[in-house]
C-alpha positions in Angstrom: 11.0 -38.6 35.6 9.1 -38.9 39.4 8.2 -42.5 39.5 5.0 -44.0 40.9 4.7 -44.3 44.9 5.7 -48.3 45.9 4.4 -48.1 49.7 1.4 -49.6 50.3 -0.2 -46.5 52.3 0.6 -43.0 51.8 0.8 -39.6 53.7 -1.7 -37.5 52.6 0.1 -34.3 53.5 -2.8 -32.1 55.2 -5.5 -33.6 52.7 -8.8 -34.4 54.2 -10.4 -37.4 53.6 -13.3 -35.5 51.6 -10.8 -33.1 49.5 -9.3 -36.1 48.0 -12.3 -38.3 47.5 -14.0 -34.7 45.7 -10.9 -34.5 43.7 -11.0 -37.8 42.5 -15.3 -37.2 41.0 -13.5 -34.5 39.4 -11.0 -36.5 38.2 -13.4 -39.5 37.0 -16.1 -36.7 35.7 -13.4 -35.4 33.3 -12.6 -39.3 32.0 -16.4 -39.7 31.7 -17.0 -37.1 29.3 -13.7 -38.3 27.3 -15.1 -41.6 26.7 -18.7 -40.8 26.1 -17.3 -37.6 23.9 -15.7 -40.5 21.6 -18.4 -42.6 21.4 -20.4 -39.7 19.9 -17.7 -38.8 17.8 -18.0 -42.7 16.3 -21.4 -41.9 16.0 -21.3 -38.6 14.1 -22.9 -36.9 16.9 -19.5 -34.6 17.2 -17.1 -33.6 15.4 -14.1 -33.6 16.8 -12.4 -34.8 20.0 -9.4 -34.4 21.8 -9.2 -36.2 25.5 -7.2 -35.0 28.7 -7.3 -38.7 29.5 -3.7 -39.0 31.6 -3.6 -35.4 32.6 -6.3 -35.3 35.0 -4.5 -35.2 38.6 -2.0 -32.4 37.8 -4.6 -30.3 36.8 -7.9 -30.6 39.2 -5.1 -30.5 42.1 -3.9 -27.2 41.4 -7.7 -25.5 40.6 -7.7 -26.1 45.0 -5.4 -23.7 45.0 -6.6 -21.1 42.8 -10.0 -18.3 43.5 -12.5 -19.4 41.2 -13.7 -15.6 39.8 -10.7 -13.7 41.1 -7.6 -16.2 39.8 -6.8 -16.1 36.0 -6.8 -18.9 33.7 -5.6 -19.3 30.3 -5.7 -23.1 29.7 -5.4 -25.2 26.6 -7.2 -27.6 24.7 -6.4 -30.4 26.8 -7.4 -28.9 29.9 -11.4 -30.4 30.1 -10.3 -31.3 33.8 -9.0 -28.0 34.8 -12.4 -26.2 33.5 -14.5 -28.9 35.2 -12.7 -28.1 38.9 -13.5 -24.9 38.0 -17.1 -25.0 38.0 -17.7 -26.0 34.5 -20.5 -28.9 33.9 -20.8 -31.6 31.4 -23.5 -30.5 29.5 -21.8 -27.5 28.7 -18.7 -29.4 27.4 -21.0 -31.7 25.5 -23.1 -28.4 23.8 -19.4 -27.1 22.8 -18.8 -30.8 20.6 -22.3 -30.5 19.0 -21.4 -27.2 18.0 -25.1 -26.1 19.3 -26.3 -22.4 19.3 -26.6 -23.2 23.5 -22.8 -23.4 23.8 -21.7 -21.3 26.4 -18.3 -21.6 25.3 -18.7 -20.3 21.6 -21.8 -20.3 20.3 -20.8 -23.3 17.7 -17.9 -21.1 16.8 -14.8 -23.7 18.3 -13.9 -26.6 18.1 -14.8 -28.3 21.4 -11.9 -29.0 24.5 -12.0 -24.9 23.7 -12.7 -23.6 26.9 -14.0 -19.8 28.4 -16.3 -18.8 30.9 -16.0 -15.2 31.8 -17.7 -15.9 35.5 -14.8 -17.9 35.9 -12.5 -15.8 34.6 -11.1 -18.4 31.9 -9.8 -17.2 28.8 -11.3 -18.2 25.5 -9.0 -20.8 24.1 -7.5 -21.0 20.5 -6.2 -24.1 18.5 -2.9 -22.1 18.0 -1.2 -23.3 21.3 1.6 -21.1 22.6 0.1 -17.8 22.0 -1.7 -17.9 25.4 1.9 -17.3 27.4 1.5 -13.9 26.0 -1.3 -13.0 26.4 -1.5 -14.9 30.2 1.4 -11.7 30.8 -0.6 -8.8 29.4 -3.8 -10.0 31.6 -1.3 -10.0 34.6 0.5 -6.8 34.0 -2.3 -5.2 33.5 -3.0 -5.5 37.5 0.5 -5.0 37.9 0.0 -1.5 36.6 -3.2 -0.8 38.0 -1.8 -1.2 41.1 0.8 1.5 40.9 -1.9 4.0 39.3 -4.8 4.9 41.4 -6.6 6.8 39.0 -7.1 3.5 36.8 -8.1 0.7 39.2 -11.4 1.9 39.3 -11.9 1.9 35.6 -11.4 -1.8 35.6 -12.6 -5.0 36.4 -12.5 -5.6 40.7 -9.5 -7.7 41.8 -7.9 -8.4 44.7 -3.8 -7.7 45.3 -2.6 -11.0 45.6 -4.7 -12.3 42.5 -2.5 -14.2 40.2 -2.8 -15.6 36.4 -1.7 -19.5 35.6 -1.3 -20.5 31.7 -0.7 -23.8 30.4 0.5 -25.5 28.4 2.3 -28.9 26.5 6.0 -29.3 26.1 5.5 -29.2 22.9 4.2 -25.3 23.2 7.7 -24.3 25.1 9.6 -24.8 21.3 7.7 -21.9 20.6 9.2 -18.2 20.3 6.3 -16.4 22.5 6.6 -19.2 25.5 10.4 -17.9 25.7 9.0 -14.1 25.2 6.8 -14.5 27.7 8.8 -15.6 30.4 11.9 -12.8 29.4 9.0 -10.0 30.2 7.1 -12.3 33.5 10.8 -12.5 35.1 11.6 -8.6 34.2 8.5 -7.3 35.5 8.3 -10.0 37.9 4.7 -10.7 37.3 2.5 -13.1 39.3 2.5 -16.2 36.6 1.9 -19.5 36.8 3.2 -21.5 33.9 1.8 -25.1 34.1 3.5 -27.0 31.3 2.3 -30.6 31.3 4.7 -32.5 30.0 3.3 -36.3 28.5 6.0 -36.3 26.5 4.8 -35.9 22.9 3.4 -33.0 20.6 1.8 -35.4 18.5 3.9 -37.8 17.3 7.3 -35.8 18.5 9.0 -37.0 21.6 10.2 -34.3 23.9 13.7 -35.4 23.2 13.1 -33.9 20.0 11.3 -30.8 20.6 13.6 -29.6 24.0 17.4 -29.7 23.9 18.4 -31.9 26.6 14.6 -33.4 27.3 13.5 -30.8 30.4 12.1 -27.6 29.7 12.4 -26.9 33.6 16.0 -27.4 33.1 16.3 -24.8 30.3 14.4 -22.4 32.3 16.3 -23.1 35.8 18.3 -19.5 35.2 15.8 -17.0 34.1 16.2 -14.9 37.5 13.4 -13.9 39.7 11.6 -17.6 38.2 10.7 -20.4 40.8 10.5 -23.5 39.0 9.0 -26.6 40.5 8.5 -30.5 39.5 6.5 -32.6 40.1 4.8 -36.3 39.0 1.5 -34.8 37.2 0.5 -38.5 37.6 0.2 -38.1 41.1 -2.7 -36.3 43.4 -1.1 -36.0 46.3 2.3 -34.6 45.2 0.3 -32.6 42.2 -1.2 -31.2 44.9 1.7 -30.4 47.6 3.9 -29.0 44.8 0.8 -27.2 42.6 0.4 -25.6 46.2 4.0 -24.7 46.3 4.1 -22.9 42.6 1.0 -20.8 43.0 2.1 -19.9 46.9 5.0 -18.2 45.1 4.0 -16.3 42.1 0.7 -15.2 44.7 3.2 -13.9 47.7 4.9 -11.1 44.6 8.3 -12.5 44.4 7.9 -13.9 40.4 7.0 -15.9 38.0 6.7 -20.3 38.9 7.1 -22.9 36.8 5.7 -25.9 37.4 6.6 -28.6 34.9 4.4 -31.7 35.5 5.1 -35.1 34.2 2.0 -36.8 32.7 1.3 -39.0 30.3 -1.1 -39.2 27.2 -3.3 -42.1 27.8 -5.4 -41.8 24.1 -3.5 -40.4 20.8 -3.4 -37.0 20.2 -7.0 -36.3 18.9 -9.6 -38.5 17.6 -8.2 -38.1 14.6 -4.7 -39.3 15.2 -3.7 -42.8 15.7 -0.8 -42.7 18.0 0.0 -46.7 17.2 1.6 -45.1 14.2 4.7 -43.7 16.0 4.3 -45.0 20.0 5.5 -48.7 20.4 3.1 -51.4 22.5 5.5 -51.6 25.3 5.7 -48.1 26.1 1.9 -47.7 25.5 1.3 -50.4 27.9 3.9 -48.5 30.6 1.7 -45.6 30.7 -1.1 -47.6 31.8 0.5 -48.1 34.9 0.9 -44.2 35.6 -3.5 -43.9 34.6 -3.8 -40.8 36.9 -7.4 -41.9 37.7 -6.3 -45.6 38.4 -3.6 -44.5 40.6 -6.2 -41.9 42.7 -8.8 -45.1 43.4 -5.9 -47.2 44.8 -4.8 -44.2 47.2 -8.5 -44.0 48.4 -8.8 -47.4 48.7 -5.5 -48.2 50.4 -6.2 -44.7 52.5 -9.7 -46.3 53.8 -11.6 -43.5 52.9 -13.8 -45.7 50.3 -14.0 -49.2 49.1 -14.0 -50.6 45.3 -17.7 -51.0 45.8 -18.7 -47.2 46.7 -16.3 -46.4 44.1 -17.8 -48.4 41.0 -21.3 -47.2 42.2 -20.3 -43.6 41.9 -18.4 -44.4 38.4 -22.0 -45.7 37.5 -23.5 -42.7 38.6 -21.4 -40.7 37.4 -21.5 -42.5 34.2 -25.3 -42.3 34.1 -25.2 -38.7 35.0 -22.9 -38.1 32.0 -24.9 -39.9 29.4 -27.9 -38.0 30.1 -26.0 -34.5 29.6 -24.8 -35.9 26.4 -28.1 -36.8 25.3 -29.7 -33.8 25.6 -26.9 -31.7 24.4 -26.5 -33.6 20.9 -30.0 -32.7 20.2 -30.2 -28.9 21.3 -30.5 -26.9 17.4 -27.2 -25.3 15.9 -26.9 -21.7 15.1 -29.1 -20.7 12.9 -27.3 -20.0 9.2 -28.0 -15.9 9.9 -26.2 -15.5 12.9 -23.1 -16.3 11.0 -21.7 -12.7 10.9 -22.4 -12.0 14.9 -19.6 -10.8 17.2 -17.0 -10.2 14.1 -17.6 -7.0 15.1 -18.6 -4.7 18.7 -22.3 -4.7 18.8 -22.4 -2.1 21.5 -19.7 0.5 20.0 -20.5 0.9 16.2 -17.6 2.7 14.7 -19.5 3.6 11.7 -22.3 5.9 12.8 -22.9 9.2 13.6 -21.8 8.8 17.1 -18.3 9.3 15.9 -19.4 11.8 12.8 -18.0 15.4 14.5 -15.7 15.9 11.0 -18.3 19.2 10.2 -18.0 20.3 13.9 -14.4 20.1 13.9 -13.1 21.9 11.0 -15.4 24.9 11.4 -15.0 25.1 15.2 -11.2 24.6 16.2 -10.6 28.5 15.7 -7.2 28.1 15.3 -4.9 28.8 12.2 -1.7 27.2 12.8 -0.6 24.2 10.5 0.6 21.4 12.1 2.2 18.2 10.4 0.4 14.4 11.0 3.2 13.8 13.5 1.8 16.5 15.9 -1.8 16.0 15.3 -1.1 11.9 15.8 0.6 13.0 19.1 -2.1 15.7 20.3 -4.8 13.1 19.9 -3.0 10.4 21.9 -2.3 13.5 24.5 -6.0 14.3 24.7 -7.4 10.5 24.8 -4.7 9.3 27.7 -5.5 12.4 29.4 -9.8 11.5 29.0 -9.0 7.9 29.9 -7.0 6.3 32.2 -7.3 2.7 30.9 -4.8 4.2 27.8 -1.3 2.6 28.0 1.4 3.1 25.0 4.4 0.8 24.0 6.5 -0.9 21.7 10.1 -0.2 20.1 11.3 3.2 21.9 8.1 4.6 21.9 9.4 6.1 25.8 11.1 8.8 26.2 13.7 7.1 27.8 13.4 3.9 29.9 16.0 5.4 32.5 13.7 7.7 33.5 16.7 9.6 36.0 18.1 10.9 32.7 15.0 12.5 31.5 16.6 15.6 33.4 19.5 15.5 31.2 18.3 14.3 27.5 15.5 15.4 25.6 14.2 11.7 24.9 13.1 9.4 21.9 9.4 9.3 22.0 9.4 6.9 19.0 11.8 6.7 15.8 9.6 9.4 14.1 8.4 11.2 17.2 4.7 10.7 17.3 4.7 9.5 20.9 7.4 12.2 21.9 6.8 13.3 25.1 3.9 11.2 26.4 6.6 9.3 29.4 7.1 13.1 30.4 3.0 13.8 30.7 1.6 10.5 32.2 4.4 8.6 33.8 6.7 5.4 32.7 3.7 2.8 33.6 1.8 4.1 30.9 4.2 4.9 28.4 6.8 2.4 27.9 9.4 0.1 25.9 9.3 -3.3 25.0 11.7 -6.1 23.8 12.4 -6.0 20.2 10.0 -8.5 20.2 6.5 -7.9 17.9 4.4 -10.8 18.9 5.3 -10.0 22.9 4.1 -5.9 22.2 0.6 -7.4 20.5 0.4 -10.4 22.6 1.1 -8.9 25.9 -1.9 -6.0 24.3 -4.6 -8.9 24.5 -3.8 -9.9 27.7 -4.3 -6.3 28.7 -7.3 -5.6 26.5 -9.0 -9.0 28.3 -8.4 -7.3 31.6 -10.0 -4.2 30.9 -7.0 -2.0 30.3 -7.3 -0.2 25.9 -3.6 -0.7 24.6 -2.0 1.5 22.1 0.6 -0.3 20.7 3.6 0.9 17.9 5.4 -1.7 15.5 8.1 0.2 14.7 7.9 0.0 11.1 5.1 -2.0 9.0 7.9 -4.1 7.7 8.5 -5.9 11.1 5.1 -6.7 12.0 4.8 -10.0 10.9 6.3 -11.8 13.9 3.2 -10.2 15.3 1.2 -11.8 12.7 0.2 -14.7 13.8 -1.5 -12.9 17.5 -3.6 -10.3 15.0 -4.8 -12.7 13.0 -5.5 -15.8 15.1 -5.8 -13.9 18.5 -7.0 -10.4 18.4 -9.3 -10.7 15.6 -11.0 -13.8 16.3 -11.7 -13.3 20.5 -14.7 -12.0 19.8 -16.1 -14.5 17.2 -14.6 -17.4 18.7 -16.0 -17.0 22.3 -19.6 -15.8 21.0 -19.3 -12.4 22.1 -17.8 -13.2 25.5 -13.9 -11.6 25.3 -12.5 -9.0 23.1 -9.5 -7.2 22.6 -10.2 -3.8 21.7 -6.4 -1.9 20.7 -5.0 0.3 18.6 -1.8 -1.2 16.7 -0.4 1.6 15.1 2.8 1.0 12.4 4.2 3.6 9.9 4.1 2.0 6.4 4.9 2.8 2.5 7.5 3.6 0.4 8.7 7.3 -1.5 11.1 8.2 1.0 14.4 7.3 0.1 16.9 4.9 1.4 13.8 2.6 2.5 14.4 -0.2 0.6 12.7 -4.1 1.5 12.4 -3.6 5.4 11.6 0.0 5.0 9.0 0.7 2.4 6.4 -1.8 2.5 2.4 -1.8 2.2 0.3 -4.8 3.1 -3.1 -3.3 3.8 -4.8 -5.6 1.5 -3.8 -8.2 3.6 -4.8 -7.3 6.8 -8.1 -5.8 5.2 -8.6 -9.4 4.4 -8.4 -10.6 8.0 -12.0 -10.3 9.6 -12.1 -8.6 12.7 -9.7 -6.1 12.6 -10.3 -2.7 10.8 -8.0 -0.9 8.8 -7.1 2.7 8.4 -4.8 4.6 6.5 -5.4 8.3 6.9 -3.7 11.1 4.5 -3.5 14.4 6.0 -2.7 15.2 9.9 -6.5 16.7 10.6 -7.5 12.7 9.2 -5.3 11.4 11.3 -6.5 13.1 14.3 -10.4 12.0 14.0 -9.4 8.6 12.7 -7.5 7.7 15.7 -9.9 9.2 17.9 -12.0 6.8 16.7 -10.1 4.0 16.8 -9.5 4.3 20.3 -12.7 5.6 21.5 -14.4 2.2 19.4 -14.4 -1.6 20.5 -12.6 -2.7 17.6 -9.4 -4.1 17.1 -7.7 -1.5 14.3 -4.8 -1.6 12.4 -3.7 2.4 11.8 -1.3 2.6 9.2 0.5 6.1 9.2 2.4 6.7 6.1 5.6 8.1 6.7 6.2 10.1 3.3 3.2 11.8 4.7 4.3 12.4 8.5 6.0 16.0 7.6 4.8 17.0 4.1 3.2 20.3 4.0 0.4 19.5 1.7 -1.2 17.6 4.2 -0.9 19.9 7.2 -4.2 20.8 9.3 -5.2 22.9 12.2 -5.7 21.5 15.6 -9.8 19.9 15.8 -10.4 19.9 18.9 -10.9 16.6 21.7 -14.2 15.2 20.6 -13.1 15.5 17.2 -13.9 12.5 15.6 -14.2 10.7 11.4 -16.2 7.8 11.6 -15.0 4.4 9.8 -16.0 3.5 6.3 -16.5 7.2 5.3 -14.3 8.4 2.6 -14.1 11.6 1.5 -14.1 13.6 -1.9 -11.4 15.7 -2.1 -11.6 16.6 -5.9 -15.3 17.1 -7.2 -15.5 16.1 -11.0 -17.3 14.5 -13.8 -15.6 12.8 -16.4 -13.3 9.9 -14.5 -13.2 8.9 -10.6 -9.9 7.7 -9.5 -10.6 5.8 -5.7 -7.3 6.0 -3.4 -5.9 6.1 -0.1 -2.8 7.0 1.7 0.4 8.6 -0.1 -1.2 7.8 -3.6 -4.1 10.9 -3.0 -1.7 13.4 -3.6 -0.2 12.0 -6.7 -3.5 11.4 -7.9 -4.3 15.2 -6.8 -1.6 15.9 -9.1 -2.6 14.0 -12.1 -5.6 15.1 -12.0 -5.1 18.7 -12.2 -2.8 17.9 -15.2 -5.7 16.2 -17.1 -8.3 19.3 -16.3 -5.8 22.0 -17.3 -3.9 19.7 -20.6 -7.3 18.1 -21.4 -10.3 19.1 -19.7 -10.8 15.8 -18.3 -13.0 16.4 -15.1 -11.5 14.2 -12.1 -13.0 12.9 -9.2 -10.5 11.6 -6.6 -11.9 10.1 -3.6 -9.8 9.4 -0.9 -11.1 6.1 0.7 -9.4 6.5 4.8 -10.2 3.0 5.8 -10.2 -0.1 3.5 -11.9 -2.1 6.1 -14.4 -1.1 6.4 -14.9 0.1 3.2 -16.6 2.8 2.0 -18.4 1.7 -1.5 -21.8 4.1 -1.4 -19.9 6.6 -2.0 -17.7 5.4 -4.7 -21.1 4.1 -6.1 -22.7 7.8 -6.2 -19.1 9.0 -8.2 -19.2 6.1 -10.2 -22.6 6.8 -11.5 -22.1 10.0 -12.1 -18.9 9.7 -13.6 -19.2 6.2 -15.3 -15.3 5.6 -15.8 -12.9 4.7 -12.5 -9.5 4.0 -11.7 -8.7 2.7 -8.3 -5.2 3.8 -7.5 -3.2 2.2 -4.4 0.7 1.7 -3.1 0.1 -2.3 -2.7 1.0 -4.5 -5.2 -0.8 -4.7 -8.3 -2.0 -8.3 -7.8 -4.7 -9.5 -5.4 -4.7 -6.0 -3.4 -7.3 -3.6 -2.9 -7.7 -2.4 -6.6 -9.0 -6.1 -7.4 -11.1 -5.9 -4.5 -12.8 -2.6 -5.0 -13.0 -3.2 -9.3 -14.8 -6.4 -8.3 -17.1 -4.8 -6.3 -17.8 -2.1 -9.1 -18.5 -4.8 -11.5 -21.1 -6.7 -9.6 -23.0 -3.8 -8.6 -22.1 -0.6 -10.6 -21.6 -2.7 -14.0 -24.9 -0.8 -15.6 -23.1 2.7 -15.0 -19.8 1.9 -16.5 -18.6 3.2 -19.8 -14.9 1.6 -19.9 -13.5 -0.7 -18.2 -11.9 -0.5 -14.4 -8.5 0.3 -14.3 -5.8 -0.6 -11.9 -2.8 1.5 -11.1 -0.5 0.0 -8.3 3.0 -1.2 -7.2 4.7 -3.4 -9.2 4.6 -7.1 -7.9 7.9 -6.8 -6.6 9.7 -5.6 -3.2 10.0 -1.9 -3.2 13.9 -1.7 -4.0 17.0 1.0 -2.5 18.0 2.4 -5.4 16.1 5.8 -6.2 15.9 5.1 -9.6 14.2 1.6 -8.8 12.3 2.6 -6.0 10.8 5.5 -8.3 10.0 2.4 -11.3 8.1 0.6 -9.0 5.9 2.2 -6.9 2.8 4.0 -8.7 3.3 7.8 -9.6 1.1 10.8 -11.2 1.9 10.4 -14.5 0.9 6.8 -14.3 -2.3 8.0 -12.7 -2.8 10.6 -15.7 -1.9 7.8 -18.3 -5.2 5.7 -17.0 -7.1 8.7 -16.9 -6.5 9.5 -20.5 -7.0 6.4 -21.3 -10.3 5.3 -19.8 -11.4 9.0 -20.9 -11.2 7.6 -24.3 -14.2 5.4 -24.2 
């Protein structure tokens, strides 16, 4: 570890006087706000806090490096001295811990030490730290690919060549999977990061020896080609500084990625709310002391000549003043008020519901053409069209290119995807819109943010629905909270297509899956599942056209079947979210369904009209999120029996959701109870025979029609 300067006067290595005496206020402003911060929290006048106290000089000496508005930041939540160099005040920190309705950060929606400020071009923070690296990559591959396609720098936000993106970060964050996924794709692409990891030793109560094998994550990293790694003593201005200068010289002149792993220390416990006495002995808390970034800053000024204790304790007290008034006012600026609590889920701008994206009558009576095509081609026209209309488009995931070696393309016809519905889009617009990624799920959706943020509308592929949970944890506590965390700020508008579902066989329990419930029970994110190839088509028209994160589950059973084969729409055609449709008129029972399940309940109920005379009304929902219950209301009451049918697991899915709904608001209209029919709660299994047992088919369908027709 860098030890402490012993010479009485240093070298201050090209820094004017003023630099380091304005770096120091920074520096002393950021310790202010800690220390008043917890004094309100004592008091109940926050509610949380978390102090940067000991990481101070590493981080307001590398913001003199960095363009305020053209530089990218994607800091965490001990970073309040980073965002104060910046530009950011006091007041504004002290809004974010009252959670007022004033907060520029998030509209009382974080936690404060959760930082954004578009203007500044720093990226809302989230609690889970280590999912930043990810998305730090996307933001700067994004420019990386702007710059080699003229058509789309225009479309996006100005910046300048040489711009690069620094994301930071603990040592605790590098035992993470998507710090190490984000360096493998920074080094390949050799992308202009910054990777600040400031290392105080702990993640919580965990020493480093602990959470890194061997003790130095710059040590680990020292191989990763094309990555410059520096070190330096983050308890030190001057060589935070000289070094800090170093790192971002380097990822800014295009040779790669830096690392700059800067040793500081944690001068209070964790949070607030952790008592760090518990697990950190007396002598080593009283070593630290010594290395007080903020201390060690007033003796080099003093020593330097450029101020005396006494001008320095008169600007700590004016400072300090200064501080307490922001605070003040702050703590008694009004919350949110209790109605605003559903603002920025959702785009307010781009409604994905309304008529705007309604051109379903248009398109099937205008194509003019006859030909049948499967939901494979009509997925892969669409995407054709929309990259053709806008140039922000990029595809990628698992072999979703034709061929990464695009030399060969001459010589092989290409993959385009595992079931073909990106085949041939390399060919058409070029490998730096259409590419592969690692096998890696939370690096495809991770690296999407990042590209969203910057302007760019990612089309993403998890190869099969199976495999998406390692992508999990971005979609749910990434993509679909940007929006509602940072108060309407940042959003990450992307399509994340995965083919899902079971009755092909040979799946098995990596291959057959549904989880839509689950998703459809993640707010912000919609959820489609479309069940013929002209559905498709509109759906994902819309999905890319709209604002929205979205989830679009193709069902593979359904990819080639001929049932669901439609003619070509046309490029504005469009089926707006939260509209299902009736695709069997009738009277007696409505049976509510989505995906590979319409068909079979198609079937069933043209059994139960021609054995029985039991008039069935099958509705076929198309997205679950939103969903579309004024329509099953109007069948419902004409009807007055239902069945909701659906491939997920009979337990806590959809069915439960949607027979809930019916109770509390259709309940007057029913004449027998709601029926279920669904998936066993079990994995769908290999064996046919199993498979077949498990997930829903017609004749149970017609078994809870006859049955509910009783009443």
């Amino acid at each position: 570890m860098p030890q402490p300067e012993t010479t009485s006067v240093r070298d201050l290595r090209g820094l004017e006087p003023s630099d380091l005496l304005e770096m120091y206020r920074l520096m002393l402003v950021s310790r202010l706000i800690d220390e008043r911060e917890m004094s309100l929290k004592r008091q109940s006048k926050v509610f949380f806090q978390l102090s940067a106290a000991g990481h101070e000089a590493i981080q307001v000496a590398i913001t003199r490096h960095l363009r305020p508005g053209s530089d990218w930041i994607y800091p965490y939540y001990r970073d309040r001295p980073f965002a104060v160099a910046m530009g950011q005040t006091p007041y504004e920190h002290f809004l974010q811990g009252a959670g007022a309705a004033e907060d520029t950060a998030s509209r009382g929606r974080q936690m404060p030490v959760h930082f954004s400020e578009p203007a500044l071009r720093i990226v809302s923070v989230s609690s889970p730290t280590g999912s930043q690296y990810l998305q730090a990559v996307g933001t700067a591959e994004a420019a990386h690919r702007a710059k080699r396609l003229p058509d789309l720098r225009p479309w996006i936000e100005e910046f300048d060549d040489d711009e690069i993106v620094i994301v930071c970060g603990g040592d605790g964050t590098t035992s993470e999977g998507e710090f190490w996924e984000a360096l493998n794709t920074a080094c390949n692409l050799r992308l202009p990061v910054v990777f600040l990891i400031e290392d105080n030793e702990y993640a919580i109560s965990v020493p480093v020896e602990v959470q890194t094998a061997g003790g130095s994550i710059s040590d680990l990293v020292a191989s990763f080609p094309n990555l410059a790694v520096f070190r330096c003593d983050g308890t030190d201005l001057i060589d935070s500084w000289v070094v800090g200068g170093e790192a971002i010289g380097y990822a800014r002149s295009g040779k790669g990625p830096a690392l700059l792993h800067a040793h500081t220390v944690r001068l209070r416990s964790h949070s607030e709310s952790d008592d760090d006495r518990a697990y950190c002995p007396t002598l080593e808390r009283v070593e630290r002391e010594t290395r007080d970034p903020v201390l060690r800053a007033r003796t080099l000024i003093v020593e330097a000549g450029i101020a005396d204790e006494d001008e320095l304790d008169g600007l700590t007290e004016t400072l300090a003043a200064e501080i307490s008034g922001d605070a003040d006012r702050a703590v008694e600026r009004p919350q949110p008020e209790p109605d605003t609590a559903l603002r920025w889920l959702y785009s307010e701008e781009v409604d994905p519901t309304s008529v705007r994206f309604d051109t379903e009558r248009a398109g099937r009576s205008g194509s003019g053409e006859a030909k049948q095509h499967t939901m494979v081609d009509l997925l892969n026209a669409c995407l054709r069209d929309e990259m053709a209309r806008d140039p922000r488009i990029v595809c990628f995931g698992q072999d979703v290119a034709d061929a990464s070696r695009e030399e060969v393309l001459e010589e092989v016809p290409g993959k385009g995807g595992v079931f073909k519905v990106t085949a041939g889009l390399q060919r058409a617009f070029g490998g730096d819109r259409v590419f592969n990624s690692p096998l890696a799920e939370a690096n495809i959706v991770g690296r999407a943010y990042g590209m969203a943020i910057r302007g760019l509308k990612p089309v993403v592929e998890i190869q099969f629905f199976d495999y998406i949970w390692p992508a999990m944890h971005q979609i749910r506590n990434e993509v679909a909270t940007v929006r509602y965390r940072s108060g309407g700020a940042w959003s990450a508008p992307m399509v994340i297509r995965a083919p899902y579902g079971g009755y092909l066989k040979g799946g098995s329990i990596y291959h057959s899956q549904t989880g839509a419930s689950i998703f459809a029970h993640t707010p912000g994110v919609r959820v489609v599942l479309p069940s013929t190839a002209r559905d498709a088509n509109g759906l994902l028209r819309t999905a890319i056209r709209c604002d929205d994160p979205v989830l679009f589950l193709e069902h593979k059973h359904l990819y080639r079947q001929v049932h669901n084969k439609g003619s070509y729409p046309g490029r504005e055609f469009m089926i707006p979210f939260g509209k299902a449709r009736v695709v069997r008129p009738g009277d007696d029972v409505t049976v509510v369904t989505c995906g590979a399940l319409v068909k079979r309940s198609l079937d069933a109920a043209r059994i139960a009209w021609e054995a029985d005379e039991i008039d069935v009304e099958v509705i076929d929902l198309r997205t679950v999120s939103p969903l579309d219950m004024e329509r099953v209301g109007e069948s419902v009451r004409k009807t007055n029996r239902v069945i909701v049918v659906h491939e997920d697991p009979l337990s806590f899915g959809m069915g439960a959701e949607v027979a809930s709904r019916i109770a509390d608001e259709l309940f007057a209209w029913l004449d027998a109870p709601v029926r279920r029919v669904a998936s066993l709660d079990v994995w769908v299994a290999y064996a046919p025979q199993l498979e077949e047992a498990i997930l829903p088919q017609a004749r149970d369908v017609l078994a809870a029609v006859r049955d509910v027709a009783r009443y």
